[in-house]
PATI-330348 format. One record per residue (C-alpha): residue number from 1; residue in one letter; x, y, z. Coordinates in Angstrom, 1 decimal. Layout:
BEGIN
 kemar bamar     xx     yy     zz
   NUM     a      X      Y      Z
...
END
This chain:
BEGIN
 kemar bamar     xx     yy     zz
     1     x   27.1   31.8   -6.3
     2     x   26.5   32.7  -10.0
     3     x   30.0   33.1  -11.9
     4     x   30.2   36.5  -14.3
     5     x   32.1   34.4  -17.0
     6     x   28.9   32.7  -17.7
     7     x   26.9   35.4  -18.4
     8     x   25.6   38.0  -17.3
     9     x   22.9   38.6  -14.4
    10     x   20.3   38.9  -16.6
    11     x   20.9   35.8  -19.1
    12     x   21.6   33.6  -15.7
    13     x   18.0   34.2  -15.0
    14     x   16.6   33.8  -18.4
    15     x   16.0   29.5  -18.8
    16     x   16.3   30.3  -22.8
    17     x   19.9   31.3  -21.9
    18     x   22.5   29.3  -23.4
    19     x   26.0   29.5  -21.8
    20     x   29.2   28.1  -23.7
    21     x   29.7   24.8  -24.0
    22     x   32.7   24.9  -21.9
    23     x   30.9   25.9  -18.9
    24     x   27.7   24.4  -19.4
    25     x   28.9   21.2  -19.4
    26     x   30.7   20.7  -16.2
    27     x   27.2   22.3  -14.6
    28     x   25.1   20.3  -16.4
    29     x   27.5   16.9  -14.5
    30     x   27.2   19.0  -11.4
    31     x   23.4   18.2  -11.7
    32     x   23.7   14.5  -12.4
    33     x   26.6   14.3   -9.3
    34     x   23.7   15.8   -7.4
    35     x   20.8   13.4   -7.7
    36     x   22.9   10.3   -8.9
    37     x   22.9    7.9   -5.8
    38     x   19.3    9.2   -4.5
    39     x   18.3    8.1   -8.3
    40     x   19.6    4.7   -8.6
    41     x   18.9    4.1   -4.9
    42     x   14.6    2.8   -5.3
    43     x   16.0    0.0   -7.8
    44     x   18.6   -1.4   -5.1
    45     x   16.0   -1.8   -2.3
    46     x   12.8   -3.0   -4.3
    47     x   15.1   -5.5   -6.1
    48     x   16.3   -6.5   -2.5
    49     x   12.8   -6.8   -1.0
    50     x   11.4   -9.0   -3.7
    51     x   14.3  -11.1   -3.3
    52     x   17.0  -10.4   -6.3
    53     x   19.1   -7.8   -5.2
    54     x   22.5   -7.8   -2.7
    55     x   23.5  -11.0   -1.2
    56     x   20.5  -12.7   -2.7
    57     x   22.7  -15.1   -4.8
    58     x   19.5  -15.1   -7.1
    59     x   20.0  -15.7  -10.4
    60     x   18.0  -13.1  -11.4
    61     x   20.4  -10.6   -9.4
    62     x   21.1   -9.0  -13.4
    63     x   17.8   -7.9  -13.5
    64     x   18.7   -5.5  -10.7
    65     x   21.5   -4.1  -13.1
    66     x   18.9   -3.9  -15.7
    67     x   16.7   -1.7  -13.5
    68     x   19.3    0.6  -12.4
    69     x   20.0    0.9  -16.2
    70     x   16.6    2.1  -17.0
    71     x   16.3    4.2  -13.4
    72     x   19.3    6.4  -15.5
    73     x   18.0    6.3  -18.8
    74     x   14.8    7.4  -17.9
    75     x   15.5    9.8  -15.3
    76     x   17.2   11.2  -18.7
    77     x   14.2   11.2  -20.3
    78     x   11.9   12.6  -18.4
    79     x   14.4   15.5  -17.5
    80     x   14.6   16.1  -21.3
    81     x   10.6   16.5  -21.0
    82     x   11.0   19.1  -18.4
    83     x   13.5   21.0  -20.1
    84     x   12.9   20.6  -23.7
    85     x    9.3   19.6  -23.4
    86     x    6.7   17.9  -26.0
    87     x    4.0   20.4  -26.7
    88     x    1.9   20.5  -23.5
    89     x    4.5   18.3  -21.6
    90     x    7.1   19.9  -20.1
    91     x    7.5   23.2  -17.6
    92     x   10.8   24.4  -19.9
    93     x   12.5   24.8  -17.0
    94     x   15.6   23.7  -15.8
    95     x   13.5   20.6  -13.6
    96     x   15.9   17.6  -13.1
    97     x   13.7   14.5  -12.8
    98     x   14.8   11.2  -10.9
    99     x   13.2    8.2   -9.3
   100     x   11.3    8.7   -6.7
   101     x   11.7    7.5   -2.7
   102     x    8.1    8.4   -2.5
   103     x    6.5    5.3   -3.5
   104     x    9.1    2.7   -1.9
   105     x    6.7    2.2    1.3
   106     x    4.1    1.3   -1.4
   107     x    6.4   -1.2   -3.6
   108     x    7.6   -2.8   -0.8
   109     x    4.5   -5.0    0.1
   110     x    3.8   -5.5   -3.5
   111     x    7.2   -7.4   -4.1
   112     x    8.3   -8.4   -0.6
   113     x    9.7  -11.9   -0.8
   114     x    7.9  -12.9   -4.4
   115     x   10.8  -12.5   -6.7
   116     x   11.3  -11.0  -10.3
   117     x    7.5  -12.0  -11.2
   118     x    6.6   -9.7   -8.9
   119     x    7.6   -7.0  -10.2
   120     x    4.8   -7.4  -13.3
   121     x    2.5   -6.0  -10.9
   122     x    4.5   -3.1  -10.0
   123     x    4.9   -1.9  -13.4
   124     x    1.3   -2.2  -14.1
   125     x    0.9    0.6  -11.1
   126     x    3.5    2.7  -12.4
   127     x    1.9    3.0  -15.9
   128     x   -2.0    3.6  -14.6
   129     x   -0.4    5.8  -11.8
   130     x    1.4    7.9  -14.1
   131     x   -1.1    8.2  -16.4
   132     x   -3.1    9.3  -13.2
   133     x   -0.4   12.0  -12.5
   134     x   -0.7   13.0  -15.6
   135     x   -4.4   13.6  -15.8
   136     x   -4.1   15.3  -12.0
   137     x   -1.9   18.5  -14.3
   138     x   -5.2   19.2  -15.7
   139     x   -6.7   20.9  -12.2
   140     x   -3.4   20.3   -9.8
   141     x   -4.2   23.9   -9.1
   142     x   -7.4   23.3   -7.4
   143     x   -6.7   20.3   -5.7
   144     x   -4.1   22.1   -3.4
   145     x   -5.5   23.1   -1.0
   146     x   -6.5   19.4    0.2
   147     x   -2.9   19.5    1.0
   148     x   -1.4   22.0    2.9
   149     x    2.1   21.5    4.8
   150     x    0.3   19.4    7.7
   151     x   -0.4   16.6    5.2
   152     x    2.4   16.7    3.2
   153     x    4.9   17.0    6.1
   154     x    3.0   14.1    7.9
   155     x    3.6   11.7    4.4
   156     x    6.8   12.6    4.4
   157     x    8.4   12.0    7.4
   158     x    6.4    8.9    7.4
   159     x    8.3    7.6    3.8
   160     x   11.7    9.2    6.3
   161     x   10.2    6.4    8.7
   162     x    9.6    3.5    7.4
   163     x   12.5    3.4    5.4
   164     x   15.1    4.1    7.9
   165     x   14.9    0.6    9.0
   166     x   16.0   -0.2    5.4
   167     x   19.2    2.1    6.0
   168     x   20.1    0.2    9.2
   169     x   19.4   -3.4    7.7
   170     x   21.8   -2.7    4.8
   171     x   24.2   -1.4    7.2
   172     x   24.5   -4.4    9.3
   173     x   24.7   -6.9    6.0
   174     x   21.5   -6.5    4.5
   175     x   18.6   -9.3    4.8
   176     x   19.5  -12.7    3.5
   177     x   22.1  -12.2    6.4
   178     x   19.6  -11.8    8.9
   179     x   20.1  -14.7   11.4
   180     x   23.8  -15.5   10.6
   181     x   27.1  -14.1   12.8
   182     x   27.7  -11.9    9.6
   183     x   24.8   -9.8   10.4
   184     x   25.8   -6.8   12.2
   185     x   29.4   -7.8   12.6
   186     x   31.9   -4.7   13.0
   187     x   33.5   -5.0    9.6
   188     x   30.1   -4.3    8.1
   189     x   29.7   -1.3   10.5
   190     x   33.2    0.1   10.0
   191     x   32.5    0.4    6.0
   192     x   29.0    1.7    6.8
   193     x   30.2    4.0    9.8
   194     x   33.2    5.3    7.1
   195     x   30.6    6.1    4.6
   196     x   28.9    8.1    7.5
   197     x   31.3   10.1    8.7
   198     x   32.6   11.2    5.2
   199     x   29.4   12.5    4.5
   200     x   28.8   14.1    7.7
   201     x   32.0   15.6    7.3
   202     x   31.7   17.4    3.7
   203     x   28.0   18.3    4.3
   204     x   29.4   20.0    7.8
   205     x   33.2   21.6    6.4
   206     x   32.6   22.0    3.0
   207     x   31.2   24.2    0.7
   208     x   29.5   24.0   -3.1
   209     x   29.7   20.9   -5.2
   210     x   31.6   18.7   -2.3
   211     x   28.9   19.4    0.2
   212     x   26.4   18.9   -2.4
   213     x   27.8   15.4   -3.7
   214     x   28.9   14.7    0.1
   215     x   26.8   11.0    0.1
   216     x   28.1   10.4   -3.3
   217     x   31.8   10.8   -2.0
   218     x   31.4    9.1    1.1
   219     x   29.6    6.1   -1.2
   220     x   33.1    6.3   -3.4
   221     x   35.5    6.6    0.0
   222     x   33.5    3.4    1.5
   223     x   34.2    1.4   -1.4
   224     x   37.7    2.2   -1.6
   225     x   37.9    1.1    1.7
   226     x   35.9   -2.2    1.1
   227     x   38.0   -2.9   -2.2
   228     x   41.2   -2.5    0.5
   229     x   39.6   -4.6    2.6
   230     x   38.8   -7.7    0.1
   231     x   34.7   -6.9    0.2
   232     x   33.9   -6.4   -3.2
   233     x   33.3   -8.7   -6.2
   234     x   33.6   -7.0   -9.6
   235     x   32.6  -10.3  -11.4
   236     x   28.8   -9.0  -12.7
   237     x   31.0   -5.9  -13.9
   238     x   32.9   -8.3  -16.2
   239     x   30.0   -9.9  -17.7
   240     x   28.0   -7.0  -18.1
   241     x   27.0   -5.7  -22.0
   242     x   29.0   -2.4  -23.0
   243     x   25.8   -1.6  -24.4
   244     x   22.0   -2.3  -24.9
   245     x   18.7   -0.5  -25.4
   246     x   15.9   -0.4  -23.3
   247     x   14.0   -3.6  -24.1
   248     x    9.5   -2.8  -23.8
   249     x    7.8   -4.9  -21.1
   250     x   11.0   -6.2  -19.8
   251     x    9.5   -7.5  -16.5
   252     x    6.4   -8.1  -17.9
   253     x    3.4   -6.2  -16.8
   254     x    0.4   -7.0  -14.3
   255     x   -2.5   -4.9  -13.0
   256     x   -3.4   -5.4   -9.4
   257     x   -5.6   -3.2   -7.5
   258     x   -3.5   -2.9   -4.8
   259     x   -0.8   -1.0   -6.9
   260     x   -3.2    1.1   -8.9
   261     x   -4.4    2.0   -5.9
   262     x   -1.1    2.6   -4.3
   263     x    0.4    4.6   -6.9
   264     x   -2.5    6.9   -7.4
   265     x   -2.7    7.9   -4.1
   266     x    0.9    8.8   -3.9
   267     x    1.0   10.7   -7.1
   268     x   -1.5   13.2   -5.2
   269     x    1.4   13.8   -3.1
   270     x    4.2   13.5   -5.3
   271     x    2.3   15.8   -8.0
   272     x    1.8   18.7   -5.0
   273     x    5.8   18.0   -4.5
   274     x    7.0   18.8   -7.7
   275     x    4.6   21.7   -7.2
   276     x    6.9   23.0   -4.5
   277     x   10.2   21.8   -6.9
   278     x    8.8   24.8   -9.9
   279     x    8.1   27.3   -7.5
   280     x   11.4   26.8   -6.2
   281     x   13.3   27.0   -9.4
   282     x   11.4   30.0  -10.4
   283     x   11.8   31.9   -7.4
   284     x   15.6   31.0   -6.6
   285     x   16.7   30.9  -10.2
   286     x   14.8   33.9  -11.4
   287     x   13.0   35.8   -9.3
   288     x    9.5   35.6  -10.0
   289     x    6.5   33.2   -9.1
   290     x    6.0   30.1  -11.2
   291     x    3.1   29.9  -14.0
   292     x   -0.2   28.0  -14.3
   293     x    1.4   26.9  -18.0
   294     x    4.8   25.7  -16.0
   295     x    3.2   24.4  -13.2
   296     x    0.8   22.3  -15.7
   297     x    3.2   20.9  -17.9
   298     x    5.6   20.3  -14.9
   299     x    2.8   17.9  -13.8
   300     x    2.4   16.5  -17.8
   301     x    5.8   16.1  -17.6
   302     x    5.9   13.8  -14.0
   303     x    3.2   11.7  -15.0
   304     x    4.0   10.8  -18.7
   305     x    7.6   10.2  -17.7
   306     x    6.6    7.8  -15.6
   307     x    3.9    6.0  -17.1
   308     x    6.6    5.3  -20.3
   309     x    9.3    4.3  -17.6
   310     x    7.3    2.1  -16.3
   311     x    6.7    0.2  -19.9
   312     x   10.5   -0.5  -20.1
   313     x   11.1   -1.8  -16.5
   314     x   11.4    1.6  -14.5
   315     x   10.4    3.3  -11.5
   316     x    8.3    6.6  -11.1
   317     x   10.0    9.4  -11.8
   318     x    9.8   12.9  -10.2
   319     x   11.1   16.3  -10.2
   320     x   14.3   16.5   -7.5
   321     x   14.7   18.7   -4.6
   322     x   18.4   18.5   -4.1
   323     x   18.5   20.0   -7.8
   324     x   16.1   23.3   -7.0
   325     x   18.8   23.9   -4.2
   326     x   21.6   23.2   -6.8
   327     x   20.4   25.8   -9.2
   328     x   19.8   28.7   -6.3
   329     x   23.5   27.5   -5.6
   330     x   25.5   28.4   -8.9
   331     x   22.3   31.0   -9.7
   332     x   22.5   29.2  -13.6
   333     x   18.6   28.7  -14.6
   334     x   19.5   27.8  -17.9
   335     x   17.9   24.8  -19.7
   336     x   20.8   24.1  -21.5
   337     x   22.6   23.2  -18.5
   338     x   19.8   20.4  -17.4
   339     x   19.5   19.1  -20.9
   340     x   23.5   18.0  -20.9
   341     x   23.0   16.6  -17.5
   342     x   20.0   14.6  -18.9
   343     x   21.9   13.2  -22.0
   344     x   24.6   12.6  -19.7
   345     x   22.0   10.2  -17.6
   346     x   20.5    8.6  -20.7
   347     x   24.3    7.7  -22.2
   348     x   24.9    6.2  -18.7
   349     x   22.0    4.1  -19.2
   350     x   22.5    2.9  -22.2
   351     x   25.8    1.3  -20.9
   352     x   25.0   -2.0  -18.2
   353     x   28.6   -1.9  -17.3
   354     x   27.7    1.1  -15.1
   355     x   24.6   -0.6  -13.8
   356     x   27.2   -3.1  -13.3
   357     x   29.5   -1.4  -11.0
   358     x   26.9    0.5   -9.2
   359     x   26.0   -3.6   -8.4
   360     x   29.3   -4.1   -7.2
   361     x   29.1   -1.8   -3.8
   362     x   28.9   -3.6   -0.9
   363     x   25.2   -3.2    0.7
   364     x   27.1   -2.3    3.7
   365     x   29.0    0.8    2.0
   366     x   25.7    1.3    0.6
   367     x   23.6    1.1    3.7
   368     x   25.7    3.7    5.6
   369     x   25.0    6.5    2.7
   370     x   20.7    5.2    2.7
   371     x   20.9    6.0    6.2
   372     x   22.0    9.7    5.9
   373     x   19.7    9.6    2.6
   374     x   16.5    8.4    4.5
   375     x   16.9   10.5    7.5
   376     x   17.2   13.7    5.5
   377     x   13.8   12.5    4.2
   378     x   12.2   12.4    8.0
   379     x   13.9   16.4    8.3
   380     x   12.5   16.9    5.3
   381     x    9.4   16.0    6.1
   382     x   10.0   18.0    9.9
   383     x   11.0   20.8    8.1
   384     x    7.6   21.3    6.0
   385     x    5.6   20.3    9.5
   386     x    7.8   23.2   10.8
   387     x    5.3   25.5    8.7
   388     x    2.0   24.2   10.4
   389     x    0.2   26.7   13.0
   390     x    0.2   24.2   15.6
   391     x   -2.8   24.9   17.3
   392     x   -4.5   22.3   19.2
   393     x   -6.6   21.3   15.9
   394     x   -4.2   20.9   14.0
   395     x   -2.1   18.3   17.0
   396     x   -5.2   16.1   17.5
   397     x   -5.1   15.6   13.4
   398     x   -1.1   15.2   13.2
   399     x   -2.0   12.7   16.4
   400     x   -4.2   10.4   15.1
   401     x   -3.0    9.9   11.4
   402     x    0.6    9.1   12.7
   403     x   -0.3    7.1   15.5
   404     x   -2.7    4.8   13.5
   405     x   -0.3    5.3   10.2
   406     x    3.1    4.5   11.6
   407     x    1.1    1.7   14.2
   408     x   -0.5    0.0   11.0
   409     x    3.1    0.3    9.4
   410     x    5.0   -1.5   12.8
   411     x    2.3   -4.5   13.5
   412     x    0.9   -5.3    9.6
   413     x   -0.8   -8.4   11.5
   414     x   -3.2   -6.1   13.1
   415     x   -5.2   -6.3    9.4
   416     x   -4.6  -10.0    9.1
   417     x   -8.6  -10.2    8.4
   418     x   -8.5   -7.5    5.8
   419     x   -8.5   -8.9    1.8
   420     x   -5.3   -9.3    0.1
   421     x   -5.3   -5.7   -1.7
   422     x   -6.8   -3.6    1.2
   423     x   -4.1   -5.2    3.4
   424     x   -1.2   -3.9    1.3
   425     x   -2.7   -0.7    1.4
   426     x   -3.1   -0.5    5.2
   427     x   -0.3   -1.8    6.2
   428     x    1.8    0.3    4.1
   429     x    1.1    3.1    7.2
   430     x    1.4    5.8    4.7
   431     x   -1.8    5.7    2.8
   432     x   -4.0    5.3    5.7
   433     x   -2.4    8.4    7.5
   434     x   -2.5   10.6    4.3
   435     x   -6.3    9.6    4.4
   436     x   -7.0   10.0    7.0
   437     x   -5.6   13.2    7.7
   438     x   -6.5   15.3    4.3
   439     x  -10.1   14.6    5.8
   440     x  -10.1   15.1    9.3
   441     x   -8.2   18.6    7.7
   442     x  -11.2   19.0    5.4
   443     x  -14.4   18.1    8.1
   444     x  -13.0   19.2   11.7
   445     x  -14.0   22.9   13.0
   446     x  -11.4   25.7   12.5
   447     x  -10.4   25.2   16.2
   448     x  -10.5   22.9   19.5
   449     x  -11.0   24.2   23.0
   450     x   -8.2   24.1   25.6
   451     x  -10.6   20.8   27.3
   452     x  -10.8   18.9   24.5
   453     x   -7.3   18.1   24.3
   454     x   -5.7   18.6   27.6
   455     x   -7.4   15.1   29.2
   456     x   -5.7   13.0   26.3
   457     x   -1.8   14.9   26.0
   458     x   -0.8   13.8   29.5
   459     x   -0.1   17.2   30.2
   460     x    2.6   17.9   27.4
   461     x    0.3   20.4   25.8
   462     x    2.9   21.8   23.4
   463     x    3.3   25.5   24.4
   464     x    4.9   26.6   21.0
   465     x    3.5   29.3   18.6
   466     x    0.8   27.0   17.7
   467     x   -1.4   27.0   21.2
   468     x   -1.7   30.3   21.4
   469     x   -5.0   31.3   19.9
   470     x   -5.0   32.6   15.9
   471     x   -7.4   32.9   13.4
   472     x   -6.1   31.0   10.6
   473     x   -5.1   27.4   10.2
   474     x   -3.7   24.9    7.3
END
């Protein structure tokens, strides 16, 4: 609810709006509480996957503080693109950008088990994909309607899916535990269960900025409880820098067709997202439908951000959801309030003490807060199939992309036979169910009889709003 001491109605709608420093500040924070967990979280778990990250006892376990310093400094800057904006770059609105869960399920593969040389490669997508993302502002408009809500829901809940397994593994002890009487011991599950029920709690019983920063809480409640309990080692804090720049082609950088393929395909999606994130802002902060010019450089803004993140060691960035609710919250639309939330991100990252610390959480206390994170991702991704006319078209498509997706994602041996780079690509799940349902969306008639379905459902024809007969479709 918007706060009269700010301003008045009219300037709370007005992005040009500057409120005192005294308020804007504390709101600008509120933004960075917001996103801060979900921002830093990509880093964790492509550092664990490649073999550097929690309980890897690597010694290249600081390079994971190093990317958690960049995923802040560069969710700074790209914010200040979107807020400030460069010439055509930018939607000047009050668009918080962060890293983005979306291409995990594509990373993943890429780095599994190969260590910090790995993650060469995965920069080398990130720049070409951004640059891609970028060059998609230029008709994002007319590519649309290749992805209604039945597509985008479907690649959602699938990233929801395939990373909840993540969630649980952390949970339990995380992966180089795997095998040992540690692994899913009930210490590990009380600190995970606490960060659990903490969040539960204030997203349930609470209201404004503690139900908003609920995982972010629990996270800090589940590693007081670990510090009681002896779990955490604060000796990477102590060793840490208490300051350093971003340093250009830190990992390296590799281009492999299987991550330029990979990132280019999601940034279709992830471009169509932030989409959604301007209209959002526009309609809940000020009443009114977004521009062509705000929708374009909102799109500049994604890809370019994450094509120079990428160069210093970053992940791709993208505009934040949680944010667009944030500001239909307090009802502020200024940019002002975004920017200090952004310089507030890029100070942070320009200290690897805070990387540092961030380190330090147990990957059970961490594990408990991914698994509330990544199942909000699969409602998320319910929640936009919950705007699909499910008629029987539009179940046969949603069938056969998740079925052959997700199946592809569970047994990755099925495409043993497949070269290196198309493997990664199947097997991811995602990519061959976004495929494969933007053209069976595109190429199948407007509707399917009654008997062309019922022999294969088993008889659980879904009797909802969707199988009676209409007219339209996505």
């Amino acid at each position: 609810m918007s706060d009269a001491s700010i301003g008045t109605p009219e300037q709370l709608r007005d992005p040009n709006y500057s409120p005192p420093l005294v308020k804007a500040i504390p709101l600008g924070i509120q933004h960075v509480l917001a996103m801060f967990v979900s921002n830093v979280t990509p880093a964790i778990i492509v550092c664990g996957a490649a073999g550097f990250g929690f309980g890897s006892n690597s010694p290249d376990f600081p390079q994971m503080i190093y990317m958690i310093q960049m995923s802040m400094f560069f969710a700074g800057v790209a914010t200040l693109f979107q807020s400030i904006g460069v010439g055509p770059i930018g939607a000047r609105l009050p668009i918080v950008q962060g890293t983005s869960f979306a291409f995990i399920p594509i990373m993943i593969p890429l780095v599994v088990g190969k260590g910090v040389d790995a993650i060469a490669v995965l920069m080398g997508g990130v720049v070409v994909g951004g640059l891609f993302h970028a060059f998609l502002g230029l008709f994002i408009g007319r590519i649309r309607f290749a992805l209604p809500p039945l597509v985008t829901g479907l690649v959602v809940t699938m990233i929801g899916l395939a990373l909840v397994k993540v969630g649980v593994q952390y949970a339990a002890g995380g992966v180089p535990a795997i095998g040992t009487e540690e692994y899913g011991s009930g210490l590990n599950w009380f600190m995970a269960g606490t960060v659990i029920v903490v969040t539960l709690g204030l997203k349930f019983f609470a209201r404004g900025m503690l139900s908003v920063s609920a995982v972010l809480i629990g996270l800090l409640v589940g590693y007081a409880m670990a510090f009681v309990l002896g779990q955490v080692n604060l000796g990477s804090v102590g060793s840490a820098a208490s300051f350093a720049l971003p340093n250009p082609l830190h990992f390296g950088i590799e281009f492999s067709a299987a991550a330029i393929i990979g990132f280019c395909a999601m940034s279709f999606v992830s471009a169509v997202e932030t989409v959604g994130d301007v209209s959002g802002i526009t309609k809940g902060g000020a009443g009114r439908e977004a521009t062509d010019k705000e929708i374009q450089g909102a799109t500049y803004a994604d890809g370019f951000g994450t094509a120079i993140s990428g160069f210093f060691g970053a992940l791709p960035n993208t505009s934040f959801s949680q944010n667009v609710g944030l500001i239909a919250m307090t009802g502020v639309m200024s940019r002002l309030v975004v920017t200090i939330g952004a310089l507030f991100l890029i100070v942070c990252g320009l200290i690897p003490k805070i990387g540092a610390i961030i380190s330090s959480i147990p990957i059970e206390v961490l594990g408990g807060g991914v698994i509330v994170m990544f199942g909000m991702v699969v409602a998320a991704g319910v929640s936009m199939l919950s705007d699909v006319n499910w008629n029987r078209r539009n179940m046969v498509i949603f069938a056969i992309s998740l079925s052959l997706g997700l199946g592809l994602q569970l047994e990755p041996n099925a495409m043993q036979y497949l070269p290196g780079t198309f493997k990664v690509l199947a097997t991811s799940g995602i990519l061959p169910a976004a495929v494969i349902a933007i053209v069976l969306n595109l190429v199948l008639p407007d509707e399917l009889s009654d008997e062309a379905t019922e022999e294969v459902s088993g008889g659980m024809a879904g009797h909802g709003l969707g199988s009676i007969e209409h007219d339209d479709h996505v």
